[in-house]
N, C-alpha and C positions, 0 to 999 in steps of 0.2 A: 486467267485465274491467278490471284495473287498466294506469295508462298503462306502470306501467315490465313489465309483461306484453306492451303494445305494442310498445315499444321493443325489448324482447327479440329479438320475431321480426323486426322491423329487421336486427337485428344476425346474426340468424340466417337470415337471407333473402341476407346480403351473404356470411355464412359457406358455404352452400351453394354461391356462385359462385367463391367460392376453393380450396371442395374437390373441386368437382365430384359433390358428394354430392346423388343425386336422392333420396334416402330424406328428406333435410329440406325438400323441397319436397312432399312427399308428407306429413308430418307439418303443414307448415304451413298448406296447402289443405283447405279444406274436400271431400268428394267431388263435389256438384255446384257447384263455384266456378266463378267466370268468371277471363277474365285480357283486357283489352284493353289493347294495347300496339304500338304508341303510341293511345291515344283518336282514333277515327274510323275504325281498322281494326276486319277481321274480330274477333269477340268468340270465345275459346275455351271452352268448356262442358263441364266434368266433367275427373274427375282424366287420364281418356285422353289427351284435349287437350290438357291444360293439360303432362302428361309432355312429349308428344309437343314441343310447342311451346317446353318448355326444354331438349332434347337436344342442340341443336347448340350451345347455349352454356353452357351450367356447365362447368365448370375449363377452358374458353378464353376467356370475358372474365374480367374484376375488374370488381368495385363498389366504388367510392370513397366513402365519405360527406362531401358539401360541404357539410353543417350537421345543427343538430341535428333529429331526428325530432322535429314536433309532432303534441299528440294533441287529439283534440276528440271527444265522444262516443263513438260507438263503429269511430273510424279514426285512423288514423295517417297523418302525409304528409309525404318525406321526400325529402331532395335530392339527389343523388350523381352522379359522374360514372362513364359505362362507357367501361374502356379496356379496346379491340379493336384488335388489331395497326395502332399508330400512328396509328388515330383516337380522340378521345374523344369521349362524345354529353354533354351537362348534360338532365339526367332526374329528373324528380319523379314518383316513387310515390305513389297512397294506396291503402291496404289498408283495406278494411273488414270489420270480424271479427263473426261469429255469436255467438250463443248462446253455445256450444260453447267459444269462443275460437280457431277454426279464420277463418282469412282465406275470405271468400264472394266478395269481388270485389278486383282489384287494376286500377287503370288507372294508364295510365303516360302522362306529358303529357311528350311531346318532339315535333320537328321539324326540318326539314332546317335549319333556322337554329341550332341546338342543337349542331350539329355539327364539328365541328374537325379536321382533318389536321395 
């Protein structure tokens, strides 16, 4: 997989949350992917989950991107801010893509210190 293939779904991982489009979350997931978010919680497994788990926020947060996507083998990791009704979180993704070019894990490193009102 090529990195600006990476970057793509960067960009279309951020679009998804601005359209509230689950169809491209569902395009960019592998079927059995995981999603841990924030790293340390429950891990979600499979496309049910991982829907299930982005329903209450696509098209009510925004992704910001606060720099560029870096890519290294076969992941991407990248920095953005969510802004959710007057708070924002600072949040680094990495996606790590299959075969396929389907995202198979996504973990998200944020924390209560990441947090802003």
């Amino acid at each position: 997989m090529e990195n600006t293939d990476k970057i793509a779904a960067v960009h279309r991982y951020v679009e998804a949350f601005a359209s509230g489009d689950m169809n491209i979350i569902r395009d960019l997931y592998a079927e059995d992917a995981t999603v841990e978010d924030p790293v340390g919680s429950d891990i979600h497994k499979g496309m049910e989950a991982i829907v299930k788990f982005y329903e209450p926020s696509l098209g009510k947060i925004k992704l910001n991107l606060s720099g560029d996507p870096r890519c290294a083998g076969d992941e991407v990791a990248f920095p953005f801010q969510v802004d959710a009704s007057g708070m924002t979180i600072d949040v680094i993704d990495v996606f790590k893509f299959n075969a396929d070019g389907k995202v198979c894990s996504m973990r998200a490193f944020w924390g209560p210190e990441n947090m802003k009102s």
